[in-house]
N, C-alpha and C positions, 0 to 999 in steps of 0.2 A: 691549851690555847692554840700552840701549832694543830692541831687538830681541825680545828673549828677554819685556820687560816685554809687549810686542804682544802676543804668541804666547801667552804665558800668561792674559793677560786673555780675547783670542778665545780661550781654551779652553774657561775659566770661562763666556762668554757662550757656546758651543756646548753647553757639558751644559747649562745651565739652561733653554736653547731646549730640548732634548729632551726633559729631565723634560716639562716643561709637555706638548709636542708628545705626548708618550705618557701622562702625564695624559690630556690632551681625547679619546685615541683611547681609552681603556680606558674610559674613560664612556661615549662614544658606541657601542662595543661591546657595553657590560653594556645598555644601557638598547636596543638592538636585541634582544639576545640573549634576551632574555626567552622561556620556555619556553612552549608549547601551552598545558600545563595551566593555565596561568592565566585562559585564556580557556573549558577546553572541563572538566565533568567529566562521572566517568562510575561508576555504582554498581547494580549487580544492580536488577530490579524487586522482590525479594524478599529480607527481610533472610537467610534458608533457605529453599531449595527441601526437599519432602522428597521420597523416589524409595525405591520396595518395590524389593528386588533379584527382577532378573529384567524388574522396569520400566521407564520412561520418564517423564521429566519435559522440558516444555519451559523454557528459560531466556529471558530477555529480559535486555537489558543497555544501560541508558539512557544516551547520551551527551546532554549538557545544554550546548548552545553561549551564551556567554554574548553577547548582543542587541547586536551592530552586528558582531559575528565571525560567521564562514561556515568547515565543514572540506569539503577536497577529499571527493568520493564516493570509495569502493571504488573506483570506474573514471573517472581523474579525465580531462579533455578532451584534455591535451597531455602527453605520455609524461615531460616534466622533473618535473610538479607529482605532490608527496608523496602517496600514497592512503589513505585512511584505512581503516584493517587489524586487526581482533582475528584473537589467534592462542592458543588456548591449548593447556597443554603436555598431553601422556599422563599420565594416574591409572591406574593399575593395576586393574584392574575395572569402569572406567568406560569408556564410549564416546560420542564427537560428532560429528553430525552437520556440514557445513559450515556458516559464519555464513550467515544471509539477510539483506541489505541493505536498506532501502526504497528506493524510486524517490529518485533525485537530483531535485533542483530544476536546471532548468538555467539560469543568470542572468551577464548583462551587468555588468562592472563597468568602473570609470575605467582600470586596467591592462591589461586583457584588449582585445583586439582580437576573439575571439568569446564567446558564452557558457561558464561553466564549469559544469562539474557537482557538485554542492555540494550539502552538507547545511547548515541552519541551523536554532537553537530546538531542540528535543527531538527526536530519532533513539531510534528502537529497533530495535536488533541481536536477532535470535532465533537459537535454536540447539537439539536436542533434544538431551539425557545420556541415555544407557540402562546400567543396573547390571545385570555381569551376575549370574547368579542366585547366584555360588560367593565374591559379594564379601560381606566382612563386616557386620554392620551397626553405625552407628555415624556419626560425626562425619568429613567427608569437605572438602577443600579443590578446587575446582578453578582451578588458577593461568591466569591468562591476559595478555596484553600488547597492549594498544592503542596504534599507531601513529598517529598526529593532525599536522598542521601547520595551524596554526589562523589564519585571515585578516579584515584588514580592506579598506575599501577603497584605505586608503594603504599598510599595509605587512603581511607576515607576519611571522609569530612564528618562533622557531624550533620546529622539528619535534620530537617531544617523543613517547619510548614510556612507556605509562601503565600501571602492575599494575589489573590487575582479580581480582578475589577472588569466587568464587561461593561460596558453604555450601551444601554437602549434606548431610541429612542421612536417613541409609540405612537402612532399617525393614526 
């Protein structure tokens, strides 16, 4: 019978170890886990673009790193680290041109053993939309998704894809 008491007691004392034990881990997860955009945002240079069908307009698209964060370049130094990527989807009468990237900054930090290639502070993404001449005119969306892992110099974030929204609007 004292046996049985043991065994039951270390039971009780083995979940309540666990609880806690996965308490302290699901905190220390959340408070890791923390996503990109908390660090990094990103919103058209123009609340509308407008674009005659048949034209072109260029877009700009600000990513705004918030001051002690840096995001991987497009073309980051070491093939594991996340790149920083807009992709947007097909409009039907619209077309784009590939993103242009600015020059990375390339910087030393406490983790890295070489420099990385990095944006930091304000980036602008450009890209031309051309309508062609048979699209309607009117109120237009272009959907887009940015890829980000946004860093300090102790820890990153996690990697986090962001909507971006252009307005066109088509004359």
């Amino acid at each position: 019978m004292e046996w049985v008491r043991i065994m039951e007691s270390a039971r009780i004392s083995i979940s309540n170890l666990t609880i806690v034990t996965l308490t302290l881990l699901l905190v220390s997860v959340s408070a890791s886990a923390q996503g990109s955009a908390k660090a990094v945002k990103v919103t058209p240079s123009e609340s509308t673009y407008k674009i005659k069908r048949g034209g072109s307009v260029q877009i700009a698209v600000v990513i705004d790193v918030e001051d002690g964060y840096h995001i991987n370049s497009n073309r980051p130094a070491e093939k594991y680290l996340i790149p920083t990527s807009l992709k947007f989807e097909r409009l039907d009468g619209i077309t784009t041109t590939p993103i242009t990237y600015p020059k990375a900054k390339l910087q030393k930090f406490d983790f890295s053993q070489k420099p990385l290639s990095v944006f930091e502070g304000k980036t602008v993404l450009k890209l031309t939309a051309r309508a062609l001449p048979s699209l309607s005119a009117g109120a237009q969306t272009l959907k887009g998704k940015l890829t980000v892992q946004a860093c300090n110099n102790q820890q990153c974030l996690r990697p986090q894809t962001v909507d971006v929204n252009v307005a066109l609007q088509v004359e």
